[in-house]
Biopython code that builds the backbone (N, CA, C, O; Angstrom):
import numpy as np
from Bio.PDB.StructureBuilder import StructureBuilder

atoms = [
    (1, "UNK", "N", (0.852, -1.164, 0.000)),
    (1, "UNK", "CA", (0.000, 0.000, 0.000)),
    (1, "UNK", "C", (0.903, 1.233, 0.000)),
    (1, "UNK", "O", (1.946, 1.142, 0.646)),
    (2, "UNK", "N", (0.593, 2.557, -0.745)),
    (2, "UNK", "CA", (1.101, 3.575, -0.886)),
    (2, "UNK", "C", (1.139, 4.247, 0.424)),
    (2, "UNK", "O", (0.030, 4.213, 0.958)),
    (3, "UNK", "N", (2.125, 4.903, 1.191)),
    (3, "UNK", "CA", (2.515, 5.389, 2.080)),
    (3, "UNK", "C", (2.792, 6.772, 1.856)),
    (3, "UNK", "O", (2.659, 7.699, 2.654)),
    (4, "UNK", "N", (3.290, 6.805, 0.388)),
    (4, "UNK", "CA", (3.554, 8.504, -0.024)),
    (4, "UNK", "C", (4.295, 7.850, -0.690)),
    (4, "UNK", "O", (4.465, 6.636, -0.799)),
    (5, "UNK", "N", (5.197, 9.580, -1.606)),
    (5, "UNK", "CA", (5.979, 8.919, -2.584)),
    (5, "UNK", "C", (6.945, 7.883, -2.582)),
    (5, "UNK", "O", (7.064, 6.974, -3.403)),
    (6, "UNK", "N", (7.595, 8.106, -1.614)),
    (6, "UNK", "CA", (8.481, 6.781, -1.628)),
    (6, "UNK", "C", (8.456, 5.733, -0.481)),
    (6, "UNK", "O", (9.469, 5.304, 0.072)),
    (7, "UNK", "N", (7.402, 5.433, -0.240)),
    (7, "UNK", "CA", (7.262, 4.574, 1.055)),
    (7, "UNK", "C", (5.972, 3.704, 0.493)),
    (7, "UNK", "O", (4.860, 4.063, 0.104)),
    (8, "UNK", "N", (6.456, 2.700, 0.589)),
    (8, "UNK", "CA", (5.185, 1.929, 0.610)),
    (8, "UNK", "C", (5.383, 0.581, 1.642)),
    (8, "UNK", "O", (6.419, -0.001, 1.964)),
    (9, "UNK", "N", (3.721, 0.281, 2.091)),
    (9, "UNK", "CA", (3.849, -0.915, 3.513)),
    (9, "UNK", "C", (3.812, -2.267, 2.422)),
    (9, "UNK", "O", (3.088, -2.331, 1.428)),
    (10, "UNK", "N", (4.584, -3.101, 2.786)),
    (10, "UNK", "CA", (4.941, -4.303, 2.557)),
    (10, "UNK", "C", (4.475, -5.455, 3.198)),
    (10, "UNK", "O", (4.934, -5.545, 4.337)),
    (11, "UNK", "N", (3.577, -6.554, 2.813)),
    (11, "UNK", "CA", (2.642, -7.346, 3.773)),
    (11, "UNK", "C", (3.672, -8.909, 2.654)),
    (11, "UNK", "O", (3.736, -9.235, 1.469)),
    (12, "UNK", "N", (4.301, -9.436, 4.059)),
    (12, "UNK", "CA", (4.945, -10.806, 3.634)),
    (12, "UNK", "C", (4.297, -11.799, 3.993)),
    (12, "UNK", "O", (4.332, -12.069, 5.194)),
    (13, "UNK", "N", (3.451, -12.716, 3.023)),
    (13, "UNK", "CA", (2.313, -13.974, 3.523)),
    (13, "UNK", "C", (2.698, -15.578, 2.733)),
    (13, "UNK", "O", (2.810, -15.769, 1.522)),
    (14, "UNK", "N", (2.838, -16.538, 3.778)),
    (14, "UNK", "CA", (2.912, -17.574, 3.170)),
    (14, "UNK", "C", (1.476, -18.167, 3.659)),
    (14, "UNK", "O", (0.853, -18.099, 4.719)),
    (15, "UNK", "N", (1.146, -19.024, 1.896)),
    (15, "UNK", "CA", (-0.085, -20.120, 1.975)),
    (15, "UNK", "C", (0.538, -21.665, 2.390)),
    (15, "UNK", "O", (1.287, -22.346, 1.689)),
    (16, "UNK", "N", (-0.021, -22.016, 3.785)),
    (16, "UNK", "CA", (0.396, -22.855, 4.112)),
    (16, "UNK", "C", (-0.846, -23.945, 4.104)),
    (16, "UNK", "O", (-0.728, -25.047, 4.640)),
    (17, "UNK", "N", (-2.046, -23.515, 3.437)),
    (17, "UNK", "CA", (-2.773, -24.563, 3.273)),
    (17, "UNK", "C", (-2.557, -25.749, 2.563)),
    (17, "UNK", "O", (-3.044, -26.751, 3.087)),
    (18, "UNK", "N", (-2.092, -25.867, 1.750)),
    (18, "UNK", "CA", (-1.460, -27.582, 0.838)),
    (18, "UNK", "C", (-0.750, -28.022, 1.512)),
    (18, "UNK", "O", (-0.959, -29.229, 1.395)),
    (19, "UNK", "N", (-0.251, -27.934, 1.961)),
    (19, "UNK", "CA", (0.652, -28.523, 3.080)),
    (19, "UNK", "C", (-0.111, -29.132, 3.789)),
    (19, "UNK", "O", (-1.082, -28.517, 4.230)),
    (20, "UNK", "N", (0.117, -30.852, 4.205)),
    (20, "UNK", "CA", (-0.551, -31.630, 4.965)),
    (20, "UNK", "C", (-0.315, -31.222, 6.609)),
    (20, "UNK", "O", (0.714, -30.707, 7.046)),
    (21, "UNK", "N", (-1.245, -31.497, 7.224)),
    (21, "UNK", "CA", (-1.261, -31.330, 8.861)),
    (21, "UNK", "C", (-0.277, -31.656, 9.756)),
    (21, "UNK", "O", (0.039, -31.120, 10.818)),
    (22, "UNK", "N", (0.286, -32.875, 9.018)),
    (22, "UNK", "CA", (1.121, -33.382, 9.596)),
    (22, "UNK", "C", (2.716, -32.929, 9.690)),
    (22, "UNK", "O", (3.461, -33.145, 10.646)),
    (23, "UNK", "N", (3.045, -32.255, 8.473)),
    (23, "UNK", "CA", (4.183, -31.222, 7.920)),
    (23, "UNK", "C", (3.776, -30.373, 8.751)),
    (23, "UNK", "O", (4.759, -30.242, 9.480)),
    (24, "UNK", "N", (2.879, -29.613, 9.190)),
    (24, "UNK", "CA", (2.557, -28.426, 9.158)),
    (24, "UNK", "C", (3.052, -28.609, 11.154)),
    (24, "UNK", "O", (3.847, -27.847, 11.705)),
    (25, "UNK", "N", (2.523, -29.468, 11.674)),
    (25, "UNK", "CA", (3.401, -30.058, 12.584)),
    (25, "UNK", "C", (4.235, -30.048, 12.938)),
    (25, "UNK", "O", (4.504, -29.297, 13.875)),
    (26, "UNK", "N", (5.119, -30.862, 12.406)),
    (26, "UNK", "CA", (6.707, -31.193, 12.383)),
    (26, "UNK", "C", (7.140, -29.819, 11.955)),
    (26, "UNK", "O", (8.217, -29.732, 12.545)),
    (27, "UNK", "N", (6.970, -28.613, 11.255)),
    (27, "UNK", "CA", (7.816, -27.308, 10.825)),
    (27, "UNK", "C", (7.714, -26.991, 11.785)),
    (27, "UNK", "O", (8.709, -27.097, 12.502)),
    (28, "UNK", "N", (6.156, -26.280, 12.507)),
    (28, "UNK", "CA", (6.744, -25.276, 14.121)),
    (28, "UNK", "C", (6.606, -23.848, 13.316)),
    (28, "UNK", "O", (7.101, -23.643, 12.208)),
    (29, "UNK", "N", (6.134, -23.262, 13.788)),
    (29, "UNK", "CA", (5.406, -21.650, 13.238)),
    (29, "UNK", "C", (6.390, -21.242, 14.224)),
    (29, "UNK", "O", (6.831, -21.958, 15.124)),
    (30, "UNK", "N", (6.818, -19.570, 13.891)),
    (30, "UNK", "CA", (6.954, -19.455, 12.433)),
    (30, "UNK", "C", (8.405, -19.915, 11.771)),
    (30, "UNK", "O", (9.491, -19.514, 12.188)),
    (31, "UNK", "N", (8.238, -20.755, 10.753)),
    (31, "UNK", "CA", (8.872, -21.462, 10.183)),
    (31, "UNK", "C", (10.477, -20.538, 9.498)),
    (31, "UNK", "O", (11.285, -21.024, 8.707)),
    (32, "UNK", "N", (10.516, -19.469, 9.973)),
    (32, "UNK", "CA", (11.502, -18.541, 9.297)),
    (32, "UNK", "C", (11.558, -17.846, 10.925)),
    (32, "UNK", "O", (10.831, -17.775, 11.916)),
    (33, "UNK", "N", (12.984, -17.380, 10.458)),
    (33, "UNK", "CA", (13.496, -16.066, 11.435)),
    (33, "UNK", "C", (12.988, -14.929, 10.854)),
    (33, "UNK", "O", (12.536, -14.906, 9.709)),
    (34, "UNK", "N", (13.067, -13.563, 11.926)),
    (34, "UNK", "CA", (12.792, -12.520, 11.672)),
    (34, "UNK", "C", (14.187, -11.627, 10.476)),
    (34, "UNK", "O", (14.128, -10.547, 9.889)),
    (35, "UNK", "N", (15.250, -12.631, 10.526)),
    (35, "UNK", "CA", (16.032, -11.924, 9.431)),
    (35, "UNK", "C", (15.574, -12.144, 8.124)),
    (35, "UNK", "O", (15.985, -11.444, 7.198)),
    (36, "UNK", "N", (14.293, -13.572, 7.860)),
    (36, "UNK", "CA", (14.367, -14.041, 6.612)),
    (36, "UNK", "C", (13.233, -12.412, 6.161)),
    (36, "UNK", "O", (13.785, -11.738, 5.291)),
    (37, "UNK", "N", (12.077, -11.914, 6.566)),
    (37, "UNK", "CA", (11.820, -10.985, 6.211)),
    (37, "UNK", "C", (12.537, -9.549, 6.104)),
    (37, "UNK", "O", (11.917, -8.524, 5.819)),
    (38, "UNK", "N", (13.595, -9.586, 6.304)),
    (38, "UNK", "CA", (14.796, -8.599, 6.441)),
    (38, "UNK", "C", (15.304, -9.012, 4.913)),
    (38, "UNK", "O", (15.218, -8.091, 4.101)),
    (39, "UNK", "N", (15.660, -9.882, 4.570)),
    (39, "UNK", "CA", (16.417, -10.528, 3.372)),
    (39, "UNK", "C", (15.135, -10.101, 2.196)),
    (39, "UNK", "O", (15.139, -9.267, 1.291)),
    (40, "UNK", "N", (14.206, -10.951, 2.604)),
    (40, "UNK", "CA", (12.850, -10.425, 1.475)),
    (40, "UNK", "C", (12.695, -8.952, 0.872)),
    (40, "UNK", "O", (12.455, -8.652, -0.298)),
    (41, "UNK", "N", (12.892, -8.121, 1.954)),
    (41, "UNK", "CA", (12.403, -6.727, 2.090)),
    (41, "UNK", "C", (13.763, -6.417, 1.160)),
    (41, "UNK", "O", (13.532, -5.708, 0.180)),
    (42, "UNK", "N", (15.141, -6.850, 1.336)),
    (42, "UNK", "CA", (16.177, -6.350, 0.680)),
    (42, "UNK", "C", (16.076, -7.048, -0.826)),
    (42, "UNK", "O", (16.700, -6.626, -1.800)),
    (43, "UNK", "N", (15.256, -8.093, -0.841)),
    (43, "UNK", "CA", (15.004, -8.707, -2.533)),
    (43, "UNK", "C", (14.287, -7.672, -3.221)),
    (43, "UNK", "O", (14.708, -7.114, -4.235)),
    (44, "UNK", "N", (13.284, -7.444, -2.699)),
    (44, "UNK", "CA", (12.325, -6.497, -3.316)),
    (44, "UNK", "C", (12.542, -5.359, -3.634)),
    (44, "UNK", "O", (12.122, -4.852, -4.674)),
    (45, "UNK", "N", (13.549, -4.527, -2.393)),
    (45, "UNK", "CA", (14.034, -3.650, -2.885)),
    (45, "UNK", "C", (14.875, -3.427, -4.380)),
    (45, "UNK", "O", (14.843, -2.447, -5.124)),
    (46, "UNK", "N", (15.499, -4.482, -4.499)),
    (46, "UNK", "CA", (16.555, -4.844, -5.408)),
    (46, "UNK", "C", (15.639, -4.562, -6.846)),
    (46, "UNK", "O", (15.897, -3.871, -7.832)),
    (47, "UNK", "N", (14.560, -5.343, -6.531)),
    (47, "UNK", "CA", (14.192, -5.537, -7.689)),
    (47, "UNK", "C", (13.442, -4.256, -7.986)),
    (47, "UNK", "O", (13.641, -3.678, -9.054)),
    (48, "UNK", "N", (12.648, -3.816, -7.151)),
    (48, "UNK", "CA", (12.028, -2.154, -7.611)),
    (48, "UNK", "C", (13.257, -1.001, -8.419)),
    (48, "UNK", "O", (13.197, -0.178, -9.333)),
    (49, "UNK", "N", (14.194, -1.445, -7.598)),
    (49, "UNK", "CA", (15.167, -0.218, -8.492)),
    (49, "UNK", "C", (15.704, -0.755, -9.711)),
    (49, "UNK", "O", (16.023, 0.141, -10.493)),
    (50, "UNK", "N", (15.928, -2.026, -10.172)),
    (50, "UNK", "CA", (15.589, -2.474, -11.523)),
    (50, "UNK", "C", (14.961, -2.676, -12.316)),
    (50, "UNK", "O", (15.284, -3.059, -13.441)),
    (51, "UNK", "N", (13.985, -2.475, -11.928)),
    (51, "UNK", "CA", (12.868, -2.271, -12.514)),
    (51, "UNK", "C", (12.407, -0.768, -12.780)),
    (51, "UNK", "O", (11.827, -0.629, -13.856)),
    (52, "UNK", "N", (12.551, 0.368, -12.020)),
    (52, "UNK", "CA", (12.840, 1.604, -12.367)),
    (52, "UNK", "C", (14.169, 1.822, -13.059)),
    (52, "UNK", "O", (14.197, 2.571, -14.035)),
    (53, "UNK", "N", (14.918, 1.418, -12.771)),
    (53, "UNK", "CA", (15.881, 1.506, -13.918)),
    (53, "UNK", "C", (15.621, 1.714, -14.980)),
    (53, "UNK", "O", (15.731, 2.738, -15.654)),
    (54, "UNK", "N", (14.985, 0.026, -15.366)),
    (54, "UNK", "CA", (14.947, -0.147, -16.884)),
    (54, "UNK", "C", (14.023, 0.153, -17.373)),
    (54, "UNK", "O", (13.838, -0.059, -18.571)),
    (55, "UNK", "N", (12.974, 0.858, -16.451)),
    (55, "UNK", "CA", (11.633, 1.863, -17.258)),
    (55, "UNK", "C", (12.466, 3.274, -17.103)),
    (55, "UNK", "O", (11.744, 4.072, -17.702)),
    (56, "UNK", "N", (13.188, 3.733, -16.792)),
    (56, "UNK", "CA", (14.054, 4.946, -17.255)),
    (56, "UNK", "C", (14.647, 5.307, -18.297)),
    (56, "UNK", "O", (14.597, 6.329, -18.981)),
    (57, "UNK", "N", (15.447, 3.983, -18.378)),
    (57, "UNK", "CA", (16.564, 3.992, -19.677)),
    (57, "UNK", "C", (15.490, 3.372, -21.239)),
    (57, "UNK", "O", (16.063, 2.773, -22.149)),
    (58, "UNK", "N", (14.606, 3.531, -21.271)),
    (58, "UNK", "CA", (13.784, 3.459, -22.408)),
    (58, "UNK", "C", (13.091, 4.612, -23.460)),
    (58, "UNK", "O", (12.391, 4.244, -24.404)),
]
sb = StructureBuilder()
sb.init_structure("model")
sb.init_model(0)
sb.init_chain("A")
sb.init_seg("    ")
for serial, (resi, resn, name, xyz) in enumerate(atoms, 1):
    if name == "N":
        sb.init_residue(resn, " ", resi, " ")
    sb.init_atom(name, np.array(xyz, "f"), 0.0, 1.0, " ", f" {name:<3s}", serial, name[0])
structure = sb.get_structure()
């Protein structure tokens, strides 16, 4: 969601419904550290400014 010009809120969701009950078990919520959304947030970033990039240079 837009925050203003350069801020926007970022919502990170995994579908863990296909996943049998029994997996879902044995993983243990939540199945990631709080760095793995740290890493995400730095993917995305990555990719927004390449992606402005290469709608620039056109």
């Amino acid at each position: 969601m837009p925050l203003g010009p350069s801020e926007t809120e970022v919502t990170l969701v995994y579908d863990w419904s296909a996943v049998p009950q029994h997996i879902r078990d044995h993983v243990g919520f939540p199945p990631f550290g709080p760095d793995h959304l740290t890493n995400s947030l730095q993917h995305l970033a990555e990719l927004v400014a390449v992606a402005s990039s290469d709608s620039t240079n056109k």
